[in-house]
C-alpha positions as a LaTeX table, in Angstrom:
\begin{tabular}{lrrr}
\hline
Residue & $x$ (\AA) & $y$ (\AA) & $z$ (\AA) \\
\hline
Unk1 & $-40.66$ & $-229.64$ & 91.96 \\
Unk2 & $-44.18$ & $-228.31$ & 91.52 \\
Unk3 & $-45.70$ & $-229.24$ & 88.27 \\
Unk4 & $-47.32$ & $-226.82$ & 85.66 \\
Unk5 & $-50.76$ & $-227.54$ & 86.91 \\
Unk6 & $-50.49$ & $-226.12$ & 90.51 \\
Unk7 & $-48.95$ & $-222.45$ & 88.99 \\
Unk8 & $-52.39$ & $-220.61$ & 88.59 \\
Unk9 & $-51.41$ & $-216.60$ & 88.69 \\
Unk10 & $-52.21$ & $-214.19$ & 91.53 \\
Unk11 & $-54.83$ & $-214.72$ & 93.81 \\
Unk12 & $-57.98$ & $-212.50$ & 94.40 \\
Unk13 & $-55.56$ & $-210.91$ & 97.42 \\
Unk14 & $-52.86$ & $-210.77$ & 94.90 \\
Unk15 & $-55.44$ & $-208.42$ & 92.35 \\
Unk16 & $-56.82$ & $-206.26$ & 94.50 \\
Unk17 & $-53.28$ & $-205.40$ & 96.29 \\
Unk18 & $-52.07$ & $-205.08$ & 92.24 \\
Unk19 & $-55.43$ & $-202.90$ & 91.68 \\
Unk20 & $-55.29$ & $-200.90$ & 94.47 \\
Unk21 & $-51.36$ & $-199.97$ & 94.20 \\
Unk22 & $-52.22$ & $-199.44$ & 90.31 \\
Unk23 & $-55.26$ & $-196.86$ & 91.65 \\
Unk24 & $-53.19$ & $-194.78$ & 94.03 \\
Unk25 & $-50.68$ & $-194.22$ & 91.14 \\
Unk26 & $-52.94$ & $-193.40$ & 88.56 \\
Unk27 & $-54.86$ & $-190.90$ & 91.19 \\
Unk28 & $-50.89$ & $-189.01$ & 92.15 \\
Unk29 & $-50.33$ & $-188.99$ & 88.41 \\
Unk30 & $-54.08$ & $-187.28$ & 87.34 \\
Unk31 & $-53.29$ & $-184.27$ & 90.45 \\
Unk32 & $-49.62$ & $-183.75$ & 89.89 \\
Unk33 & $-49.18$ & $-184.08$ & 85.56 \\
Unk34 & $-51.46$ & $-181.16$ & 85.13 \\
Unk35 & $-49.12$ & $-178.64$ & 86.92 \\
Unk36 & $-46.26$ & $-180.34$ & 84.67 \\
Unk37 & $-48.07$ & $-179.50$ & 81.82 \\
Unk38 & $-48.45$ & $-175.52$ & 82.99 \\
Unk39 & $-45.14$ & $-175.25$ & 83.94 \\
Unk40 & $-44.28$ & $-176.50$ & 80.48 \\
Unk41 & $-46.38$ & $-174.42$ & 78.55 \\
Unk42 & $-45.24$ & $-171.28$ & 81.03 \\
Unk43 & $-41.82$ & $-171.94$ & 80.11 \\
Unk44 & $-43.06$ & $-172.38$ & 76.04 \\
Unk45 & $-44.70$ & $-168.72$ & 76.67 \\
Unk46 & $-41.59$ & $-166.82$ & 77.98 \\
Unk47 & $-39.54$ & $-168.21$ & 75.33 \\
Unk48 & $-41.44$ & $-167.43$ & 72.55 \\
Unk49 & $-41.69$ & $-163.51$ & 74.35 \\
Unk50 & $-37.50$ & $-163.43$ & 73.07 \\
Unk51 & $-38.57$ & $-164.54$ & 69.65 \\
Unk52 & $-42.52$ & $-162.87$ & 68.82 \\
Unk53 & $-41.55$ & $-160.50$ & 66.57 \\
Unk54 & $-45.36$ & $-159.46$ & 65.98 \\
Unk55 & $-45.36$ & $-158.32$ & 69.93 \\
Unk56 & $-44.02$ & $-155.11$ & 70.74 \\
Unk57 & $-42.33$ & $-156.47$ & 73.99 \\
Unk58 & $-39.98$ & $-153.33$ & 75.02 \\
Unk59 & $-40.73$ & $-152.80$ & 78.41 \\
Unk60 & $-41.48$ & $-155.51$ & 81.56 \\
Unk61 & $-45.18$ & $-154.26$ & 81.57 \\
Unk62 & $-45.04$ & $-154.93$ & 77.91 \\
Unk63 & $-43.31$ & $-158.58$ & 78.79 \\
Unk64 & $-45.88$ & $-159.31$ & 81.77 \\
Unk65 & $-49.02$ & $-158.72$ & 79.55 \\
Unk66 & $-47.41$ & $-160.94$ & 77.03 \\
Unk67 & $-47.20$ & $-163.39$ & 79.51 \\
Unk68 & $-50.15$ & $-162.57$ & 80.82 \\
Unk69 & $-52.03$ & $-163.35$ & 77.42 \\
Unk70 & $-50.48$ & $-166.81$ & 76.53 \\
Unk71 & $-51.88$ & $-168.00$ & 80.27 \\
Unk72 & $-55.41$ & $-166.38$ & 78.95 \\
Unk73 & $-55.20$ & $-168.83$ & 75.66 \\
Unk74 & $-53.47$ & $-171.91$ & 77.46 \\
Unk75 & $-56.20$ & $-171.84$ & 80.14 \\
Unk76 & $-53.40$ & $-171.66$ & 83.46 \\
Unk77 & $-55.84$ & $-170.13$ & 86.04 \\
Unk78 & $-54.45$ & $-170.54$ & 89.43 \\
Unk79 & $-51.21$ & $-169.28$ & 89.11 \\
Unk80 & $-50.70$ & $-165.79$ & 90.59 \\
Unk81 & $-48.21$ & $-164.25$ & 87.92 \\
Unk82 & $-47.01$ & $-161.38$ & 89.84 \\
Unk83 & $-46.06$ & $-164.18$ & 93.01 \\
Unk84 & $-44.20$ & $-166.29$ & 90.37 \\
Unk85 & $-42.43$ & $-164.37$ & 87.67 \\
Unk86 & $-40.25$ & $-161.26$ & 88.58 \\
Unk87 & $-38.70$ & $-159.85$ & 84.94 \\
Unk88 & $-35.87$ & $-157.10$ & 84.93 \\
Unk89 & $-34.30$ & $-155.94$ & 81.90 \\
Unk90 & $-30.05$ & $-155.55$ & 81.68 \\
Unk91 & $-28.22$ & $-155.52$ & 78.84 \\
Unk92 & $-31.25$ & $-154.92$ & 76.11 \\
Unk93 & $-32.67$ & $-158.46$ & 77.81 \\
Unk94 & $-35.70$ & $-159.69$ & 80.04 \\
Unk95 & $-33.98$ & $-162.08$ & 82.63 \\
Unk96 & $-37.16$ & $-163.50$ & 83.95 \\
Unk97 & $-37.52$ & $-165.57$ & 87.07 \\
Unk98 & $-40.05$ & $-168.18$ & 87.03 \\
Unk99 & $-40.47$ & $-169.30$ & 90.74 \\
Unk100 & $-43.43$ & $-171.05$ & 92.32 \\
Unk101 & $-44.75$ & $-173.98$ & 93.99 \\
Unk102 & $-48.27$ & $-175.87$ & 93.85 \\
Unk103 & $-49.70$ & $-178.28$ & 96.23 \\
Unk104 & $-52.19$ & $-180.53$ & 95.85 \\
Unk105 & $-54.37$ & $-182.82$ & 98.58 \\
Unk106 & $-53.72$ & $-186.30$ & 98.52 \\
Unk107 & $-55.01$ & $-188.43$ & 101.34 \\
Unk108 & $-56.22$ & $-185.92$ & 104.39 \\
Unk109 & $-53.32$ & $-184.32$ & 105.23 \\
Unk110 & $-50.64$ & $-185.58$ & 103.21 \\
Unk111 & $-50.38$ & $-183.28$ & 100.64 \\
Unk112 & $-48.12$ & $-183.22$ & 96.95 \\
Unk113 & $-45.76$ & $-180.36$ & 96.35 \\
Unk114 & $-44.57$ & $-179.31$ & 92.83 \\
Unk115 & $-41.42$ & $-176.84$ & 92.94 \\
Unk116 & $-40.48$ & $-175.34$ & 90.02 \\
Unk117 & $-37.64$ & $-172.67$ & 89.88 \\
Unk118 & $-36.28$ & $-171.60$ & 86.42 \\
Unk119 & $-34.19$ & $-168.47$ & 85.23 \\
Unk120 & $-34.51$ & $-167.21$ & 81.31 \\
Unk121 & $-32.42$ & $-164.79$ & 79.53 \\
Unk122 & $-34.97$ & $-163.55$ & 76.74 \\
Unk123 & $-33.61$ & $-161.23$ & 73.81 \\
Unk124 & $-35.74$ & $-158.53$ & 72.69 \\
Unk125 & $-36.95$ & $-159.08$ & 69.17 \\
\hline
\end{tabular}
């Protein structure tokens, strides 16, 4: 039995293996949750295209400048939007086809890849 005395914690190893596996997390998380947050405000855009009814949305020009606007005020920059949405209109609705992926360096050439794929059926206000 070893008493109370001898149980000191982790050793200087022990912190900077602890800091070091705490850095490489904290650096993945800082490149990959900004793309999570575009994609969600990209999805927050198209949805509110269906519901707008201050836009005049009636064509898919009309529905890719509308898009096109919202990325403008929510700062998204390096998404191509003609690459990653295609919008067609059938039955008096925008089916829009959000498709793209993002990668981002990580350690020389190992690199992260964000996928996002996501279909929306958007009414026509």
């Amino acid at each position: 039995m070893t008493s109370a005395g001898s149980q000191k914690g982790l050793s200087f190893i022990g912190w900077l293996v602890l800091l070091a596996v705490l850095a490489f997390a904290a650096s993945t998380a800082a490149k990959v949750v900004p793309h999570y947050l575009d994609y969600m405000s990209m999805k927050k855009i198209i949805e509110a295209a269906g519901t707008d009814n201050a836009a005049e949305i009636n064509t898919t020009r009309d529905f890719y400048d509308y898009v096109a606007k919202g990325m403008q005020v929510n700062n998204i920059r390096d998404l191509d939007l003609n690459k990653a949405l295609s919008v067609t209109t059938e039955n008096n609705r925008f089916l829009a086809h959000l498709k793209y992926e993002n990668r981002e360096p990580l350690i020389q050439n190992i690199d992260l890849v964000v996928k996002f794929d996501h279909e929306f059926s958007v009414g026509k206000p």
